[in-house]
C-alpha positions as CSV (number, residue, x, y, z in Angstrom):
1,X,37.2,-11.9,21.2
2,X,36.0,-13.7,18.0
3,X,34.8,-11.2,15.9
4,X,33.4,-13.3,13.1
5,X,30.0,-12.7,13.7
6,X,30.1,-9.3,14.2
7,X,28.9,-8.8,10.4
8,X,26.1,-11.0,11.1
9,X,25.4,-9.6,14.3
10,X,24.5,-6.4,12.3
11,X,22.6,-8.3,9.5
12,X,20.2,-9.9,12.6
13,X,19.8,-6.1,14.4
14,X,18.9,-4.7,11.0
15,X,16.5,-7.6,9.9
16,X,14.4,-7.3,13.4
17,X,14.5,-3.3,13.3
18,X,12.8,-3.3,10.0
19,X,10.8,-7.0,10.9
20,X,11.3,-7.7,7.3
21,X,14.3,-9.6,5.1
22,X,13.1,-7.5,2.0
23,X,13.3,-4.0,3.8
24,X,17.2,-5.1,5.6
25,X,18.0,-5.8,1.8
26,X,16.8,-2.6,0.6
27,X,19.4,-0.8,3.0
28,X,21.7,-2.8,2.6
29,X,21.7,-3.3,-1.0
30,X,21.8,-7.2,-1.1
31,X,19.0,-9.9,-2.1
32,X,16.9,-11.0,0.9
33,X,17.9,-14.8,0.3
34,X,21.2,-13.6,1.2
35,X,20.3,-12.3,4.5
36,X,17.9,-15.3,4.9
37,X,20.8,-17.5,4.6
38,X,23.2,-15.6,6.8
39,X,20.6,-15.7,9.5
40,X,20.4,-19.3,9.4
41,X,23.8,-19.6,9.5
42,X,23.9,-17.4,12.7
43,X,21.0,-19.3,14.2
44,X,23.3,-22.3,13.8
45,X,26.3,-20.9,15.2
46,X,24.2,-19.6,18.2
47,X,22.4,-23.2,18.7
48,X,19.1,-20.8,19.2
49,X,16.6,-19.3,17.2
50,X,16.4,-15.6,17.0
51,X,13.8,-14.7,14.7
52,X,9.6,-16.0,14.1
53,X,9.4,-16.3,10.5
54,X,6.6,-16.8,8.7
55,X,5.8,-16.1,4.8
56,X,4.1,-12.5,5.8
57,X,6.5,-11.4,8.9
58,X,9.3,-11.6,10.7
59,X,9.4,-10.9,14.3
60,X,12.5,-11.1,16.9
61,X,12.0,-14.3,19.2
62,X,12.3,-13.8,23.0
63,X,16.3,-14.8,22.9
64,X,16.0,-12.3,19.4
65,X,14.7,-9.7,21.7
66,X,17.3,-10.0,24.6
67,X,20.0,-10.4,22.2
68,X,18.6,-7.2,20.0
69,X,18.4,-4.9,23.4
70,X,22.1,-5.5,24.4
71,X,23.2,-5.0,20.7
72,X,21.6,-1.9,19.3
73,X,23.3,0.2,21.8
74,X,26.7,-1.6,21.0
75,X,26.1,-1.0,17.1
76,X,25.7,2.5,17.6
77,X,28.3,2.9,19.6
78,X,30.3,1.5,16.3
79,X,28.2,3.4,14.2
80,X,29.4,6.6,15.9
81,X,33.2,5.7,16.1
82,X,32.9,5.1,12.5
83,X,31.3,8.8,12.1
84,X,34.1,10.3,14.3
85,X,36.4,8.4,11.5
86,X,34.2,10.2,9.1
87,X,34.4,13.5,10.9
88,X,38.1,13.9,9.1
89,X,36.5,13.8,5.3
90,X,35.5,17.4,4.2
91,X,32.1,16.4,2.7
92,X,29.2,15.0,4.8
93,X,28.3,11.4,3.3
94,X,26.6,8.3,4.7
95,X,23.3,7.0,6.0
96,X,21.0,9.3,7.9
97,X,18.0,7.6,10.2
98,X,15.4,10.2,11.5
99,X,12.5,9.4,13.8
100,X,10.2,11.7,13.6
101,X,6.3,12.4,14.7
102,X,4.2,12.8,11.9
103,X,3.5,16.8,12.4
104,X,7.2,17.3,12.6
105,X,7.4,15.5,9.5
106,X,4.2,17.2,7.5
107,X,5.1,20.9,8.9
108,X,9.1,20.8,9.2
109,X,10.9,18.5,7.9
110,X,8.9,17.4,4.9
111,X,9.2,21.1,3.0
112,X,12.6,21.2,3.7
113,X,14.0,17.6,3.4
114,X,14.6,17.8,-0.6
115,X,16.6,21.1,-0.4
116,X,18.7,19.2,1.7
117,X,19.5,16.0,0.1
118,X,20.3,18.2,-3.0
119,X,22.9,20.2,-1.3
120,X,24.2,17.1,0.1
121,X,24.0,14.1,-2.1
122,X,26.5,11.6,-0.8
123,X,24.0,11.8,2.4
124,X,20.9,8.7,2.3
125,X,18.3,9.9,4.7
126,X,15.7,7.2,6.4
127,X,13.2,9.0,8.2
128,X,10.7,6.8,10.0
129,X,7.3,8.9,10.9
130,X,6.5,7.1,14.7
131,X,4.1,9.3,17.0
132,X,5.2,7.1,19.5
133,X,8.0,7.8,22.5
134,X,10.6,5.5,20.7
135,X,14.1,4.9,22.6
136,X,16.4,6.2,19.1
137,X,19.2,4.8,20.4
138,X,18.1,1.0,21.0
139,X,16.0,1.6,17.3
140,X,19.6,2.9,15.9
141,X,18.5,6.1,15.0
142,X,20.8,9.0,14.6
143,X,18.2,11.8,15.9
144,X,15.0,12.4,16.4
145,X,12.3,15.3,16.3
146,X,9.4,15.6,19.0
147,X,7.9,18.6,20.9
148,X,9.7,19.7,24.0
149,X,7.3,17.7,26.4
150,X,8.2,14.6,24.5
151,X,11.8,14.4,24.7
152,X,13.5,11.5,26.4
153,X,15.7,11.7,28.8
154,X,19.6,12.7,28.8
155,X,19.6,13.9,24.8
156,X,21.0,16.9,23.5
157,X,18.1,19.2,22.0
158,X,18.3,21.8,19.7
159,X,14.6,23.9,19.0
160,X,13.6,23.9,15.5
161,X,10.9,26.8,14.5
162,X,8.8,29.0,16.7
163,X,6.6,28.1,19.7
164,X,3.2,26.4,18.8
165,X,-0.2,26.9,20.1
166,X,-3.4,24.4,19.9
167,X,-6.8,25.4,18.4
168,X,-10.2,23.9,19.9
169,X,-12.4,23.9,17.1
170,X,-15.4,22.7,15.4
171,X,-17.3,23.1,12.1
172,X,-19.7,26.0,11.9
173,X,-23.0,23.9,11.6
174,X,-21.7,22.1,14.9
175,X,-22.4,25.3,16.8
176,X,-25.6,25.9,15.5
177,X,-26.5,22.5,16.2
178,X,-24.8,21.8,19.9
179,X,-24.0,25.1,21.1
180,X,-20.0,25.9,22.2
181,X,-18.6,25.5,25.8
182,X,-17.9,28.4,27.8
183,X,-14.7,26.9,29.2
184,X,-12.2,23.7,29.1
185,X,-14.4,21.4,31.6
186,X,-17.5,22.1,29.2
187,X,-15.8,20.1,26.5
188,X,-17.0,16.5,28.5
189,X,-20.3,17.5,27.3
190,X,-19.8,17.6,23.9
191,X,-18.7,15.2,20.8
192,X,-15.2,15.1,21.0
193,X,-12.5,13.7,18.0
194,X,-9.5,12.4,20.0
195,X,-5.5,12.2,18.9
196,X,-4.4,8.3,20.0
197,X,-0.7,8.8,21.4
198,X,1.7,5.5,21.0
199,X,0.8,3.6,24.1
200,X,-2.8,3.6,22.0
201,X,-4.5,6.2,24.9
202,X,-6.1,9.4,23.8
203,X,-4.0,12.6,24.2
204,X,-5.6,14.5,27.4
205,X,-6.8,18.5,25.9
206,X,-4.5,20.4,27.9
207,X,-5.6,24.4,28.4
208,X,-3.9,26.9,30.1
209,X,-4.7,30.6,31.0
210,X,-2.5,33.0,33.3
211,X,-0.9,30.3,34.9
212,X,-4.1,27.8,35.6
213,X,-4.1,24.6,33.8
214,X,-7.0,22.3,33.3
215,X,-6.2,19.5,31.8
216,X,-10.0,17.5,29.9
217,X,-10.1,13.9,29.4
218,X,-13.2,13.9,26.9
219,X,-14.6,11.1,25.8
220,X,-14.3,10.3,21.5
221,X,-16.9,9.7,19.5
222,X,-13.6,9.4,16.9
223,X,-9.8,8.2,17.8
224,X,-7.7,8.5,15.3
225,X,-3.2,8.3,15.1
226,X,-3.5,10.3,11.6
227,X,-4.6,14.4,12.8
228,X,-5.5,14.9,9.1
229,X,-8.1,12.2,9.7
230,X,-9.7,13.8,13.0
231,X,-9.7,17.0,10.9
232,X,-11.7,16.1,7.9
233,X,-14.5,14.7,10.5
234,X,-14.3,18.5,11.9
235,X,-14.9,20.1,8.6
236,X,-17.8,17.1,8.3
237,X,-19.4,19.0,12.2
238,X,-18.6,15.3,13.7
239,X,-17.7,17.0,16.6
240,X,-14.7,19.3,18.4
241,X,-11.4,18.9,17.7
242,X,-7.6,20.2,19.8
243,X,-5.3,20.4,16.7
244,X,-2.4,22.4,16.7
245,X,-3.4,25.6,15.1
246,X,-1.1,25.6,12.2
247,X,-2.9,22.6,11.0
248,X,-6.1,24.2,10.9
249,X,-4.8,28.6,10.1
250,X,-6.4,28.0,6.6
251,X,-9.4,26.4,8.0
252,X,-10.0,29.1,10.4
253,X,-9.2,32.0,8.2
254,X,-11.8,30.8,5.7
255,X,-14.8,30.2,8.0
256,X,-14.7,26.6,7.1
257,X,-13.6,26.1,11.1
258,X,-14.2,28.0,14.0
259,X,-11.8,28.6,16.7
260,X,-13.3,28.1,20.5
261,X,-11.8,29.1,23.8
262,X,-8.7,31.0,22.2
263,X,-7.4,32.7,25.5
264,X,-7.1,29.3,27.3
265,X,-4.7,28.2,24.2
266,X,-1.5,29.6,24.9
267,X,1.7,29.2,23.2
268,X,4.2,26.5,24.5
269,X,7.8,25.3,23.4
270,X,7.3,24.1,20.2
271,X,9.6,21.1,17.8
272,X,13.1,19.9,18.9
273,X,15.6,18.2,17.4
274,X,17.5,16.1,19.8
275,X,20.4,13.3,19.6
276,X,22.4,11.3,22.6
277,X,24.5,13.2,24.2
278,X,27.5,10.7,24.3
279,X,27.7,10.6,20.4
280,X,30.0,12.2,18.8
281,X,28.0,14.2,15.3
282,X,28.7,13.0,12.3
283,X,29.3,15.1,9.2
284,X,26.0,14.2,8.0
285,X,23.6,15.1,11.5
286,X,25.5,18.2,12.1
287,X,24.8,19.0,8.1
288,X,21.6,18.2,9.1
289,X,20.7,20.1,12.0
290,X,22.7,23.1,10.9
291,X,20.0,23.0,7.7
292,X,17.2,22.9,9.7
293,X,17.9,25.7,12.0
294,X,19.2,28.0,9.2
């Protein structure tokens, strides 16, 4: 096998990850002219063009895209033979790539991340926040964190915290103004601020009590990807909102929200941290996960 452009090969997977020269250079500690010209280089090797390039973005082409789907999983498969390698040294070191959802990020990781990275500083972590259902291993991430219900398929999971519950609520002056339902289905008559998931569709409000589930697709007079937005219209009486209630314990306790329908909100399984289940862990994700879990 010629394995000449393997290097570059890697240079090409990293600039259409980040869909910019500047950011592959960041990581990679290099000028982006340099990875410009290695590109073209490959291109001209290749006899095809593998990346749209214009003086805003950079974007795979279709043969970029064909090319990038066979080769992520390859590269991590490198990736992680070179972390088995690493297994032998005594000190975790190295690159760490997180995807996480934003709440897992805000709540978990975020309070805990700079504890971590100054017990272990030969360890670079990337963490990308994505409220999307991201494949980690074609993106060439080393783990992810989602709730239990989110989790792809074949991975390795490890829970991180307690269970979680969600919280209807709504501002005190939108009760006194449009009343409260007496239960799940009433919500379709109301004003309703709505969590986008990454396909870009609404989150369904999911209740549950004794077993019965109902599960409400109300319509938004608000969609939002960003939960802290959807709260602050809440506090504002815009409408109702389904937040996980440790986003909204202070708001609650204070009076400034007000909790509806508690006993159809039940606890369920709450963040996991999962990984492929073919890799072997490196020094730095079992450092990791052993961190969070402590």
């Amino acid at each position: 096998m010629d394995q000449r452009p393997l290097p570059d090969l890697a240079v090409f997977a990293l600039v259409a990850q980040h869909r910019s020269f500047r950011a592959a250079a960041q990581v990679l500690g290099v000028s982006a002219s340099a990875l410009s010209h290695t590109m073209r280089n490959l291109e001209t090797r290749l006899d095809v063009r593998l990346l749209h390039r214009t003086t805003r973005s950079v974007a795979p082409t279709e043969a970029g895209e064909r090319l990038l789907a066979r080769l992520a999983p390859a590269l991590a498969d490198i990736d992680a033979a070179l972390s088995e390698v690493a297994a032998f040294r005594d000190r975790p070191a190295g690159r760490l790539r997180i995807n996480i959802a934003r709440s897992a990020a805000r709540w978990l990781v975020g309070p805990r991340i700079g504890g971590f990275l100054d017990a272990y500083p030969d360890v670079r972590v990337e963490i990308v926040c994505d409220d999307g259902l991201s494949d980690i291993v074609a993106g060439g991430f080393d783990c992810g964190v989602r709730l239990g219900e989110s989790l792809q398929a074949d991975m390795i999971a490890a829970p991180l915290g307690r269970e979680l519950s969600q919280a209807l609520v709504c501002a005190p002056s939108y009760v006194e103004a449009r009343g409260a339902p007496d239960r799940p289905e009433d919500v379709l008559d109301h004003r309703c601020l709505l969590f986008r998931r990454g396909n870009g569709q609404p989150w369904p409000w999911e209740f549950e009590r004794q077993g019965r589930e109902v599960v409400v697709n109300p319509p938004g007079v608000l969609v939002s990807d960003e939960n802290e937005v959807i709260r602050r219209a809440c506090l504002d009486g815009a409408g109702l909102a389904f937040l996980i209630r440790d986003q909204v314990a202070d708001d609650i306790a204070t009076g400034r929200l007000v909790s509806l329908l508690d006993d159809w909100c039940e606890p369920f399984p709450g963040f996991f941290l999962y990984y492929p289940s073919r890799r072997q862990l490196s020094p730095a994700l079992r450092a990791f996960i052993d961190w969070m879990r402590a």
